[in-house]
N, C-alpha and C positions, 0 to 999 in steps of 0.2 A: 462576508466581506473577505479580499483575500488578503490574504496572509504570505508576509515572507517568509525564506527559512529561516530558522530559529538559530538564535547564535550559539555561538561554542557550545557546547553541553562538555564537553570534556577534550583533551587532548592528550592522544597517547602518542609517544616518542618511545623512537628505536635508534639508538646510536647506529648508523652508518659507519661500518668499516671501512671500505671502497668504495671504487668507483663501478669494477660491473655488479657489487651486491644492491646496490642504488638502482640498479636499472628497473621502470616499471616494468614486473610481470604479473600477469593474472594468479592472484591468489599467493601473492607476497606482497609483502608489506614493510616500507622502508618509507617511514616520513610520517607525515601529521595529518589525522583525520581532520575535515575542517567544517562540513556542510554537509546537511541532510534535504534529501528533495520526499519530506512527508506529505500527509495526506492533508496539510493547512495550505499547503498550497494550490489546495486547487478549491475552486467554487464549486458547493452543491457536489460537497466527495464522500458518500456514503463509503461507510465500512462494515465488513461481515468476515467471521471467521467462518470456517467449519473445520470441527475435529470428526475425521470419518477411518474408522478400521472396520472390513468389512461390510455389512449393510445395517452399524450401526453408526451415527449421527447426531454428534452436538452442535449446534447453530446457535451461532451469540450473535442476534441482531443490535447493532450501534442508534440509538435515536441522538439526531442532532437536533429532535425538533426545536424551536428556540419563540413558537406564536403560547396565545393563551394554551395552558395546561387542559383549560377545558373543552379545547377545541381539539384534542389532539384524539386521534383515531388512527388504530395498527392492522387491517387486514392484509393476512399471509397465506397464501396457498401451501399447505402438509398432506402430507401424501398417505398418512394416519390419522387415527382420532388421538390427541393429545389428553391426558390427562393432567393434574395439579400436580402431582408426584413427579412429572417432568418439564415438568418448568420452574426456573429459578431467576431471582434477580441477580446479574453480574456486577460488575465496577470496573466505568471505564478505564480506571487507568490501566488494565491488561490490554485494554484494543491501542491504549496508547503508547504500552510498552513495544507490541508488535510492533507497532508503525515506525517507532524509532528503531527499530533494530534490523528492518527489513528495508529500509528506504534507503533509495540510491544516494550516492554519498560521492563529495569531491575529498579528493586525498592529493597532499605535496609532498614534491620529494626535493630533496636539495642534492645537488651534483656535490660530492666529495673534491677534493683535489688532484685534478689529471695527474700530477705529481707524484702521487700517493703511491708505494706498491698496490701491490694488489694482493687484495685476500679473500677470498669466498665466503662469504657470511651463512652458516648452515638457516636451510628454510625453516622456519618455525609458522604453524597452524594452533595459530595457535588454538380470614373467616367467608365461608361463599356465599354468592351473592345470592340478593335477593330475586323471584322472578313468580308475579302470579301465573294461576292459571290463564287466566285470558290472554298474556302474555304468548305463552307457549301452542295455546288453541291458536291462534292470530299466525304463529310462525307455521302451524302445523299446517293451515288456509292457505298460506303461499307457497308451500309446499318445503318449507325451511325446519330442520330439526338442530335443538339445542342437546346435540351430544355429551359436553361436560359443560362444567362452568365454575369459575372460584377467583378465588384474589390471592396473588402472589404479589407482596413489596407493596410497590404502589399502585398495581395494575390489576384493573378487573377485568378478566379472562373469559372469551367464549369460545366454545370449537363448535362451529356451525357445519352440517354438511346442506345440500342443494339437490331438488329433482330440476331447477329450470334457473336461467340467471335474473327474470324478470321479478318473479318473487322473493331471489336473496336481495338485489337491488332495492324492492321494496320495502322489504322487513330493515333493512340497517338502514334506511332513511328515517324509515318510521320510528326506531327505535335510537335518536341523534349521534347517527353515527354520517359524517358529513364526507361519504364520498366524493368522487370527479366525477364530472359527466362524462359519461362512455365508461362507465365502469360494467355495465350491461355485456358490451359486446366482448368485453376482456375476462369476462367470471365465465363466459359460455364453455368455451374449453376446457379450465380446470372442471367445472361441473359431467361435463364430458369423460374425462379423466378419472370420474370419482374421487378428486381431491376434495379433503373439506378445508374449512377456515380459521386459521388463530386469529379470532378478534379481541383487540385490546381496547379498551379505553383506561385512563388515569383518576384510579378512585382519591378523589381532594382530601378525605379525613386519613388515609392510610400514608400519602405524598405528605402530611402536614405531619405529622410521629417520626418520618424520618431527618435523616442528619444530612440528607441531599438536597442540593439546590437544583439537581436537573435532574431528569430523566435516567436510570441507568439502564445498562445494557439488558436486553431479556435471552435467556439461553434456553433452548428447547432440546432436551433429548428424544428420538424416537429410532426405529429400525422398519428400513427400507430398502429394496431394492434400487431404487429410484435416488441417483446421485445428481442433484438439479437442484437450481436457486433459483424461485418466482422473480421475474423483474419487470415484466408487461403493466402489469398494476402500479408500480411505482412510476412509469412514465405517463399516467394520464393528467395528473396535475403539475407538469413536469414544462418547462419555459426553455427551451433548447436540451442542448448537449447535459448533462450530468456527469460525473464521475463516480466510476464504484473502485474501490478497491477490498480483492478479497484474499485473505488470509487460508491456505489450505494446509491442514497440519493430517501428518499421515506417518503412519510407522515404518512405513516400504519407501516411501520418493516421492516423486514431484505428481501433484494433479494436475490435468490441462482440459483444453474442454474438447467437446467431438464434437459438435455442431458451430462452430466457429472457429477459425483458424489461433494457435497458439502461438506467439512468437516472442522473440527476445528484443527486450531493447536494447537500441547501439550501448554500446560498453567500453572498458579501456583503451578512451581515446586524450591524447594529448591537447591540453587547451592552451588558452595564452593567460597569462598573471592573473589579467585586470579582472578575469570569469570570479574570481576570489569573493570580490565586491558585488558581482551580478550573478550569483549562483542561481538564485530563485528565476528572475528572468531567461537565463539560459534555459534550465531546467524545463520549464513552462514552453518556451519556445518550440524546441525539440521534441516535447512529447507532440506537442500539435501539429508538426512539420511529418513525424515518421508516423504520425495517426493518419494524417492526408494521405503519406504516400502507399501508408499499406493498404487503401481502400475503405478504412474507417469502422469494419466491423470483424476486427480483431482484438485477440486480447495478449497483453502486452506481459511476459515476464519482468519484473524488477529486482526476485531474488529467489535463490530457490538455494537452500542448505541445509544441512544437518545443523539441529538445536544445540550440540554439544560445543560446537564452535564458530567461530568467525574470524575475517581474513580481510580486511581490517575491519573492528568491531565499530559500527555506528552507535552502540549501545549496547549492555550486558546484557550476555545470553539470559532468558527469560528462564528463573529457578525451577524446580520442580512443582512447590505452591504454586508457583505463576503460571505454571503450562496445568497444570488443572485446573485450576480458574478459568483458564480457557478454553477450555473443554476435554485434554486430553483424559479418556479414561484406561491408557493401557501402561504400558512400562514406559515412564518419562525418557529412560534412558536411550528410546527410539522415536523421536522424533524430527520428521524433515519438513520443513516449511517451504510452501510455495507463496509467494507474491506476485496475484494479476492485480492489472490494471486495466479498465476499458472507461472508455469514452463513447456514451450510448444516444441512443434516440430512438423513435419508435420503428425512424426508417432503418436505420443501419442494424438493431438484434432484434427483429421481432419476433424471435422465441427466447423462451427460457433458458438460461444456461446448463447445460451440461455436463457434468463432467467425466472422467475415470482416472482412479489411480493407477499409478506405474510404479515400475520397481526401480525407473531410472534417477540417480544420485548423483547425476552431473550437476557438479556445484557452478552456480552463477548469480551474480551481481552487477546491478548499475552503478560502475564505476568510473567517476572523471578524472583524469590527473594536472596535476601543475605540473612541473619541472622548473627546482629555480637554479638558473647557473652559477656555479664556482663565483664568488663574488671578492676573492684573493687574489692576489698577484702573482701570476703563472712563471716561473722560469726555469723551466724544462722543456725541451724539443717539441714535446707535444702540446705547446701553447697555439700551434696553426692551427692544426688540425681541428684541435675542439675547440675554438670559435671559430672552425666551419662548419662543425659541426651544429654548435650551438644554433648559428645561425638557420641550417636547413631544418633546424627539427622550429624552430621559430615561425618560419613561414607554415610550415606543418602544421603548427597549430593553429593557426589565420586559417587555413583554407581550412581545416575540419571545423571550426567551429561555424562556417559560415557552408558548409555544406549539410550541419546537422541544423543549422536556425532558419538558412536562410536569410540572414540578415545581410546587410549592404557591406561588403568588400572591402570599400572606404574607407566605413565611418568603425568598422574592424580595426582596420589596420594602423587607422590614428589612432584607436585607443591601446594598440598594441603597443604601439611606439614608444609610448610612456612605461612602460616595465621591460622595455626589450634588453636584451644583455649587452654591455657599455664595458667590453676589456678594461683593467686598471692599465693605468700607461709603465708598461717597464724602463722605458729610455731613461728615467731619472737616472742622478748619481746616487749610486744605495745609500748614501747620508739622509740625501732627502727621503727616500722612501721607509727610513728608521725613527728619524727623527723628525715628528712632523709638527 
């Protein structure tokens, strides 16, 4: 079901000196974080880290599954034979902290007093399973091998490889593992590929000892050449569009993919008040507006920065325990997180994603802004000027926002009305404007 954003979680305030240290710029911060655009915002939003240096590889897959426990079935395309030794149970709250702390975010700033000198504010950045013989004869028939097999947390673990996709299809029927139909013609290529298979099911007596009510994360280390995220398989039981968001954490900079176009989402644009109250709606809007216009089989940057910091923080940089948790196995003191987003289907990515790391560290964020105007009573010279100003950056925000939503001009513009800047009247006798 979907989910708005989540209210306040915190608010960090920065006295405002002046009026140009006020001014929005990318990667300063002068005003109040307000809104997170996370991943509850959207329907059917899988999330996946990967911590990758070099050609080694920790992948923390997120289950949101939420049907019977005993229905639930995990096959993953790995590029290696997985052993027990690398696979571990995670806790989501690390995939939760990412998402708060990488999720595009609305920020306000308040106009100082036109009045004011002016003063320059300096920038601040700041036990295994059971399995007879017949069992394994039976796999050996289909031409199916049970490479490892064991129980980690709650989850009992296969790594199957395949000579043909008709027989792995047959053996995990046989064996109540309730794939989709069409799962045949989509196992044919990984088998191709000589990939084998992490298949999970949810052991009930191992899920009942623990102190979790849901499913936690499952993390997989291995070493490969081969920098790609299976996702062919997750859209055969799949009812439209889906969301993935993925988490790329890397010691050098940003990942992007190579087999489908990387781009950035609109950014540091000016909106009007009332967006305050409709964060989530906007949000949502937009993404599906610049998802149409980019063609709809791209993937969308939301944040890309160095771990040590943030500019304004949606949430506290993630500690060093918490970036191990999440897979980093190298010096915490180097890591740069990417945030994709894509919005899939089988027509728009029918391959797997791809990726490569780069050394590039240009910092970027989905970031909205308010602006709220001077709401004191101006008596200095420059009282025209800035409510003419005020006024053009006003309309400025009316027409961005309805150029990022698409929304009616209109029914914009009425609701603009009601937060638009309303000068205090100077003409009184200063008595009355003292004494009120």
């Amino acid at each position: 079901m979907m989910q708005f954003a989540r209210k306040l979680i915190g608010i960090f305030a920065i006295a405002c000196l002046a009026w140009l240290s006020c001014m929005p710029m990318a990667g300063a911060f002068c005003g109040f974080y307000v809104a997170k655009a996370d991943a509850n915002l959207f329907n059917r939003a899988s999330q996946v880290i990967i911590a990758r240096e070099g050609n080694r590889t920790i992948l923390t897959m997120a289950n949101d599954y939420r049907g019977d426990v005993q229905e639930f079935a995990l096959v993953v395309p790995v590029p290696v034979v997985i052993k027990k030794e690398q696979v571990r149970v995670g806790n989501s709250r690390i995939i939760n902290r990412l998402d708060a702390f990488t999720a595009p975010r609305l920020v306000e700033y308040f106009d100082p007093d036109p009045c004011a000198p002016i003063v320059l504010m300096e920038r601040t950045m700041s036990a295994p399973m059971a399995a007879s013989r017949s069992k394994e004869d039976r796999a050996s028939s289909l031409g199916v091998t049970i490479e490892e097999k064991f129980t980690v947390g709650e989850y009992d673990i296969l790594i199957l490889s395949a000579k043909e996709s008709a027989g792995l299809e047959i053996w995990l029927r046989e064996n109540g593992y309730k794939i989709p139909v069409g799962a045949r013609e989509v196992l044919r290529p990984y088998i191709r590929d000589n990939m084998k298979f992490f298949v999970a099911k949810v052991n009930l007596q191992e899920l009942a000892k623990s102190d979790s009510q849901f499913l936690r994360p499952l993390l997989i280390a291995y070493e490969s050449p081969k920098f790609m995220l299976p996702i062919r398989l997750g859209m055969l039981n799949a009812n439209g569009d889906q969301d993935l968001i993925v988490y790329l954490l890397s010691p050098t900079g940003r990942a992007e993919l190579t087999n489908y176009r990387t781009v950035k989402i609109p950014t540091d644009t000016n909106l009007p008040l009332f967006i305050k109250q409709e964060f989530a709606e906007f949000y949502k809007a937009m993404f599906q507006t610049v998802h149409q216009r980019e063609g709809r089989n791209v993937a969308f940057v939301e944040y890309a920065w160095d771990m040590a910091s943030c500019d304004p923080c949606a949430a506290e940089p993630l500690t060093p325990q918490e970036l191990k948790e999440a897979g980093v196995f190298w010096d915490t003191n180097r890591v740069f997180v990417t945030r994709l987003h894509l919005r899939y289907n089988r027509q728009t990515f029918p391959e797997d994603l791809r990726f490569r790391a780069t050394r590039n560290q240009e910092l970027f964020q989905g970031r909205y802004v308010l602006n709220h105007p001077f709401p004191g009573e101006i008596t200095c010279q420059e009282k025209s000027n800035y409510e003419k100003m005020v006024r053009r950056r006003q309309e400025e925000e009316i027409k961005n926002l309805v150029r990022l939503t698409n929304w009616n001009i209109d029914e914009v513009r009425r609701k603009a009305l009601l937060t638009q800047y309303k000068p205090v009247n100077n003409d009184r006798p200063f008595w009355e404007r003292i004494w009120k």
